[in-house]
C-alpha positions as a Python dict, from the first residue, in 0.01 Angstrom:
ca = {
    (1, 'X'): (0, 0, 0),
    (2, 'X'): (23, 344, 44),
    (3, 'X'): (114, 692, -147),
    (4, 'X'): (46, 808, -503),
    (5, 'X'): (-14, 454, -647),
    (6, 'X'): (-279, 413, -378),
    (7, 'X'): (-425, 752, -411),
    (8, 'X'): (-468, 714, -769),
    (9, 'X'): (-661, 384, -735),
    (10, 'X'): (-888, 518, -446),
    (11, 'X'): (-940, 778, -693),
    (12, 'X'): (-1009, 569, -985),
    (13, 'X'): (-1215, 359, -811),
    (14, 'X'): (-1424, 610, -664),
    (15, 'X'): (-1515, 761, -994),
    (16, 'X'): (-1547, 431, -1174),
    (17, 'X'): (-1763, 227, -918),
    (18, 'X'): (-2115, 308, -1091),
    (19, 'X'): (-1995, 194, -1453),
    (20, 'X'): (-1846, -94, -1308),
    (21, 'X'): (-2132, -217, -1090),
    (22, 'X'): (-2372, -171, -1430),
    (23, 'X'): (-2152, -381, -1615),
    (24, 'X'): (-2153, -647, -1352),
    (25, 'X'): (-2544, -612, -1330),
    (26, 'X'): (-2597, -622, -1688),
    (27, 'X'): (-2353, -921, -1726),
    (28, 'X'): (-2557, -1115, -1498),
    (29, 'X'): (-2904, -1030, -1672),
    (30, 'X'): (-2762, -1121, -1999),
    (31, 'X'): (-2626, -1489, -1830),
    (32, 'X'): (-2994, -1500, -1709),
    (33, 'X'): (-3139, -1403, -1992),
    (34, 'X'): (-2893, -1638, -2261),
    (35, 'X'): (-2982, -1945, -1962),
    (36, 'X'): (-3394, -1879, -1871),
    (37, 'X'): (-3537, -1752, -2265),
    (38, 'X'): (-3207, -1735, -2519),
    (39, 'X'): (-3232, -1876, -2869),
    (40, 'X'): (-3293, -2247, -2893),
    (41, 'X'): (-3189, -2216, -3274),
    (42, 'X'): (-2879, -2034, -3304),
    (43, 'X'): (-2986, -1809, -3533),
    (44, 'X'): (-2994, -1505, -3279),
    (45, 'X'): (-2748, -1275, -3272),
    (46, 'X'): (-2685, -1212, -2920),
    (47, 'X'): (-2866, -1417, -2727),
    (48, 'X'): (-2731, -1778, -2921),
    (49, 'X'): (-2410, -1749, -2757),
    (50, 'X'): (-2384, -1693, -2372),
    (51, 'X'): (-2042, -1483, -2435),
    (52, 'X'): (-2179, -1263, -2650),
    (53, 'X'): (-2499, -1215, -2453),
    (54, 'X'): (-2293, -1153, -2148),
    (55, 'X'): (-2032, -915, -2249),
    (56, 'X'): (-2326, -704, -2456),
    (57, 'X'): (-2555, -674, -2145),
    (58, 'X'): (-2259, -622, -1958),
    (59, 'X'): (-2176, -285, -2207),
    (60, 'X'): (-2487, -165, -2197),
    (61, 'X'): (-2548, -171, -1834),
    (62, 'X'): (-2163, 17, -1825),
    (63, 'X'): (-2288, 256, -2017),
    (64, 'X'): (-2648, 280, -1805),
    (65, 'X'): (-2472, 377, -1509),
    (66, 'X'): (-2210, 607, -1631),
    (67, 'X'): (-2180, 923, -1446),
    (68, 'X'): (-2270, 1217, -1699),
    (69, 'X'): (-2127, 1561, -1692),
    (70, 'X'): (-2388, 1809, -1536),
    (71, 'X'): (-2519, 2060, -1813),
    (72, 'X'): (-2325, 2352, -1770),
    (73, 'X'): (-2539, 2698, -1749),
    (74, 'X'): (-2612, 2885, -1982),
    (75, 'X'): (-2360, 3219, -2003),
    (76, 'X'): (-2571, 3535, -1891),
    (77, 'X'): (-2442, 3857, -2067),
    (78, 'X'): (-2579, 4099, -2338),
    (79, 'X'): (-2935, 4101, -2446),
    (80, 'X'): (-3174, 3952, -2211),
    (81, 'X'): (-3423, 3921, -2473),
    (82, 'X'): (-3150, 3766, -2757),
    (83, 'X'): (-3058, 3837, -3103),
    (84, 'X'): (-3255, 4052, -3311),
}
């Protein structure tokens, strides 16, 4: 496959590879965790069902790995020493 389609998914893929790779992480350490400790009673709220525990980790270690804007400088101009 070639041209814009293919572009657009090398692009997409390069800046979505981090998120993506958390959310598989965190999928599998909330499969381990709902199999090795989970909730023998049922009565826990994520970790009683192995879907739920799954696709939660599996958010949270999305959201881990997301790229984050750099902090953008500060705009130098007037006072040095600032209001007042």
């Amino acid at each position: 496959m070639s041209g814009p389609v293919a572009a657009t998914r090398r692009g997409l893929l390069a800046r979505a590879w981090r998120p993506l790779v958390g959310a598989a992480v965190g999928a599998l350490g909330g499969w381990l965790y709902w199999y090795f400790i989970g909730c023998r009673t049922g009565t826990c709220l994520i970790s009683s069902n192995v879907w739920i525990s799954t696709g939660y980790w599996g958010v949270v270690g999305g959201i881990a790995l997301m790229p984050w804007a750099a902090p953008r400088e500060r705009v130098q101009g007037g006072d040095e020493a600032g209001p007042g």
